[in-house]
C-alpha positions in Angstrom: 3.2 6.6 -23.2 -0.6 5.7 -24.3 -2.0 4.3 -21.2 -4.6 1.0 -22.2 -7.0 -1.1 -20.1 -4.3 -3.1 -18.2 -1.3 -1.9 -20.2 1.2 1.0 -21.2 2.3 1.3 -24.8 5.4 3.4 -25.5 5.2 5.1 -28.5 7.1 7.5 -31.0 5.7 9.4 -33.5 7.0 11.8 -36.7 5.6 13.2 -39.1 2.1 14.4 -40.3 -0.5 12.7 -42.5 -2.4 9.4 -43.3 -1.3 7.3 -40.5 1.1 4.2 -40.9 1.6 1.9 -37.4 5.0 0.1 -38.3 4.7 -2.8 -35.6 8.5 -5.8 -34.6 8.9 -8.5 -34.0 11.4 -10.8 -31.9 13.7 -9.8 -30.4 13.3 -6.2 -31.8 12.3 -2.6 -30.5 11.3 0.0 -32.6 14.5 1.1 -32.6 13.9 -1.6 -36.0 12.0 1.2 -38.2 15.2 4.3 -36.6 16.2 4.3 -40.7 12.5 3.9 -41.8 10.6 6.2 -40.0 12.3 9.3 -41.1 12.0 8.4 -45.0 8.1 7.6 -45.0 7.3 11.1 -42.5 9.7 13.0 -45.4 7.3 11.5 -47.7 4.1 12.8 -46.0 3.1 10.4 -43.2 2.0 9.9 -40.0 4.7 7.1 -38.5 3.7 5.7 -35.1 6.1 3.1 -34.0 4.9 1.2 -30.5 7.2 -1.0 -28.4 5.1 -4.0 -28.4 4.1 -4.6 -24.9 6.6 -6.2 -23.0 9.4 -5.3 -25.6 11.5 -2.6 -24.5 10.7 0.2 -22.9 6.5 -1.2 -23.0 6.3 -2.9 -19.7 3.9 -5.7 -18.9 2.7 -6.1 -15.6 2.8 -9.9 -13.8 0.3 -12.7 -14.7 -0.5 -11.5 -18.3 -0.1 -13.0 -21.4 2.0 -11.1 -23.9 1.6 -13.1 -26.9 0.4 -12.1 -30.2 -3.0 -12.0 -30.3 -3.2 -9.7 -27.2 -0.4 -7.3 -28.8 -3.2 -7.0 -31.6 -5.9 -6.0 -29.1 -3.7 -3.5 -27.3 -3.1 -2.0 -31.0 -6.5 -1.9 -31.5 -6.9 -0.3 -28.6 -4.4 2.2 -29.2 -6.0 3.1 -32.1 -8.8 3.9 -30.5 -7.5 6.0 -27.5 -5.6 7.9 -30.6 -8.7 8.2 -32.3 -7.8 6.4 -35.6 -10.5 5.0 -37.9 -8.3 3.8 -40.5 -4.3 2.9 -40.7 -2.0 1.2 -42.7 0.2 -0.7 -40.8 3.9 -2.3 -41.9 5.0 -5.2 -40.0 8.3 -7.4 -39.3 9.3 -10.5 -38.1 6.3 -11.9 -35.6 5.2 -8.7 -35.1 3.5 -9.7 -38.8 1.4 -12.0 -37.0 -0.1 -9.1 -34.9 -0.9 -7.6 -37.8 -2.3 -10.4 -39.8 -4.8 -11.2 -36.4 -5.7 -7.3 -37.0 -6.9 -7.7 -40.3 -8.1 -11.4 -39.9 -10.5 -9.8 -37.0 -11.0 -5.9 -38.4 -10.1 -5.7 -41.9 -12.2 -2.2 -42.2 -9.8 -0.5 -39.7 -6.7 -1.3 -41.7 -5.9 0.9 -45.3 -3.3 -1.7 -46.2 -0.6 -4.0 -44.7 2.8 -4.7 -45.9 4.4 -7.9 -44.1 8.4 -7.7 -43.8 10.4 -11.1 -43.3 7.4 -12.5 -41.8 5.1 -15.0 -40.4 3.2 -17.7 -42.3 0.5 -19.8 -40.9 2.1 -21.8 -37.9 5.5 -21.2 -39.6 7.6 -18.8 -36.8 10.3 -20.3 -36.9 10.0 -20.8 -33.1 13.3 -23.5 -33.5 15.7 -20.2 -33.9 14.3 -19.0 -30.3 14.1 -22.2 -28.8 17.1 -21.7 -26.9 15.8 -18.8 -25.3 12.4 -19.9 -24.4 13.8 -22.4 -22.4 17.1 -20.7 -20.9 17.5 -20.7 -17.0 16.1 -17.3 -15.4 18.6 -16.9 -13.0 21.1 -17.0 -15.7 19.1 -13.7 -17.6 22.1 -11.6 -17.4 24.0 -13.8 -19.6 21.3 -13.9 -22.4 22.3 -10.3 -24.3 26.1 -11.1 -24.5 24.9 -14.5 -25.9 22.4 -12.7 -28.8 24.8 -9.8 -29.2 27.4 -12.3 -30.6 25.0 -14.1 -32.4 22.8 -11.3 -34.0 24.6 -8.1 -33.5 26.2 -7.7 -37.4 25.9 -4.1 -37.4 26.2 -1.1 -34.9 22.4 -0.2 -35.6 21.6 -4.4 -34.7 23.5 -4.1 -31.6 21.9 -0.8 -30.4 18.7 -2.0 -31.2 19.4 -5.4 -28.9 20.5 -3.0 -25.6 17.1 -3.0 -24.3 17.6 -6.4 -23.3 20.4 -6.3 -21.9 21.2 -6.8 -18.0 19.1 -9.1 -15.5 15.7 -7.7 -16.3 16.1 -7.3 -20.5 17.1 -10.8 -20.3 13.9 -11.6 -17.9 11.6 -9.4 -20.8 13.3 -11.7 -23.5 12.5 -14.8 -22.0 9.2 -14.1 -20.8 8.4 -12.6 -24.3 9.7 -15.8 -26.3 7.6 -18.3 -23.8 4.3 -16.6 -25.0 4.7 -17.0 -28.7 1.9 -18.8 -29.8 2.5 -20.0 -33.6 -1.5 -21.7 -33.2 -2.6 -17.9 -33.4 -2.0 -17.6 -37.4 -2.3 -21.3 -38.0 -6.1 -21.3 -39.2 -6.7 -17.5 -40.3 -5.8 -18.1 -43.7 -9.2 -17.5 -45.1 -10.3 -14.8 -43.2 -6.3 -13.1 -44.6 -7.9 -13.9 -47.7 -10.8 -12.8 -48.3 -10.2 -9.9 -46.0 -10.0 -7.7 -49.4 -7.1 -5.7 -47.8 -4.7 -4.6 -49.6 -1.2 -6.1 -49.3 2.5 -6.4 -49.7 5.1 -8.9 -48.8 8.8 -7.6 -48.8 11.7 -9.9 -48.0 15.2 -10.1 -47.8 17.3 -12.5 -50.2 19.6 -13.3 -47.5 17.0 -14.2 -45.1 18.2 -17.2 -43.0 15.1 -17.7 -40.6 12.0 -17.0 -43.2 13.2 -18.9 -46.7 11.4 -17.1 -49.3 10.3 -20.2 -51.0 8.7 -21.9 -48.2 7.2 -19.0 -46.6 7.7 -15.3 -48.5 6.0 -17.0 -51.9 3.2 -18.8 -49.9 2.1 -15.9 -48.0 2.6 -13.3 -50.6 -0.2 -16.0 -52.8 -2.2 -16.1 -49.4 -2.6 -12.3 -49.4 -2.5 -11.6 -53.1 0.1 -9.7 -53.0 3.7 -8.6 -54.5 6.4 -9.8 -53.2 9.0 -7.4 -53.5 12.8 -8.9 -52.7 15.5 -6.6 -51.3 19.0 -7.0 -50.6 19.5 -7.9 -46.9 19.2 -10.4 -44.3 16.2 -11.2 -41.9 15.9 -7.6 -40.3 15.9 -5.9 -43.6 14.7 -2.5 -42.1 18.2 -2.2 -40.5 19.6 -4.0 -43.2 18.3 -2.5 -46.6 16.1 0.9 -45.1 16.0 2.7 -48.7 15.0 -0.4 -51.0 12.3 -1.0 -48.0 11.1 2.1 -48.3 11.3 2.3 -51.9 8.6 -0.4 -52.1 7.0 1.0 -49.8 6.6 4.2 -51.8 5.0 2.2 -54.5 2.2 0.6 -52.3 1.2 3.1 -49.9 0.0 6.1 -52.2 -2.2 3.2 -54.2 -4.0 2.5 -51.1 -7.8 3.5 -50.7 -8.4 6.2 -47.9 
């Protein structure tokens, strides 16, 4: 646990090296990178994976805003209390727009960022979560046997999905999907752009809730950056974990220290 100004992140680390903070999205853990993780510390890096704060095991206490500009400070922040100058940082789903606020606002702490199935300007696909954004609160303990049927096409999907499971999971998931904020990336496009970090965009063929055309190609001309296609669906680091980290193993030993 890395205790912040008003928050706790929960944290797991392996491995040993230049440091790479692989950040999810909705309605992940970091249970996201379990197959990733152990590939890029094999390779010679340092892999810190945060809950988000108010995803899984990352509390959030009352009367705060969880949304994605403040998960971007509390990174920051983590950073510092870890004593990190300089990171490369791998990011999923909105979890991407965390990271695109981090190097819209401090491009000099970030080595590199590589965006995975995720957000474009005010595109979040918030229509796929609307259903949970608005579901009734006393009914919470009915929301994981609803998203498990829906989402849960693997083992590793439906482990990852147990932290919201019960009354209060269903209560985080809720509360987490009202404080999306798509206006947070809408007009950061030029400071992405001329950010001079360098960057990747990975996506899966099969993904239903990001179209590559509309989104992947867009950003990926945004950032100036490859886009590398893989063969899964939207949660490709449970999906596909080798061809992620296979391009991943192409861009991280380019970047500058």
């Amino acid at each position: 646990m890395i205790p912040l100004t008003a928050v706790t992140i929960d944290m797991d680390e392996v491995g040993a090296g230049l440091p790479v903070v692989l950040l999810h999205g909705f309605p992940s853990t970091r249970y996201l990178w379990s197959r990733v993780a152990p590939m890029l510390a094999a390779d010679g890096y340092r892999v810190l994976m945060p809950n988000l704060v108010g995803y899984g095991s990352s509390d959030a206490p009352d009367g705060i805003s969880i949304d994605m500009a403040s998960q971007a400070r509390w990174i920051l922040e983590m950073l510092d209390a870890l004593s990190l100058e300089r990171v490369a940082i791998v990011a999923h789903d909105v979890g991407s727009a965390a990271a695109q606020i981090i190097v819209a606002t401090a491009p000099h702490l970030v080595r590199g960022v590589a965006i995975l199935d995720g957000v474009y300007a005010g595109n979040w696909a918030m229509e796929a979560i609307a259903s949970i954004q608005t579901w009734e609160s006393a009914n919470a303990h009915r929301l994981f046997p609803v998203l498990s049927r829906r989402l849960a096409t693997s083992d590793a999907m439906r482990e990852m999905l147990r932290a919201y499971e019960g009354r209060d999971g269903g209560l985080r998931l809720i509360r987490a999907a009202r404080d999306l904020d798509p206006r947070q990336t809408e007009h950061i496009g030029e400071a992405l752009r001329t950010s001079g970090v360098p960057a990747l965009v990975v996506w899966g063929t099969q993904d239903a809730v990001f179209p590559i055309d509309t989104v992947a190609r867009p950003l990926a001309d945004l950032l100036s950056a490859n886009l590398v296609l893989v063969p899964g669906g939207h949660f490709t680091p449970l999906d596909c974990p080798t061809e992620v980290v296979g391009a991943l193993r192409d861009f991280l030993p380019r970047l500058p220290p």
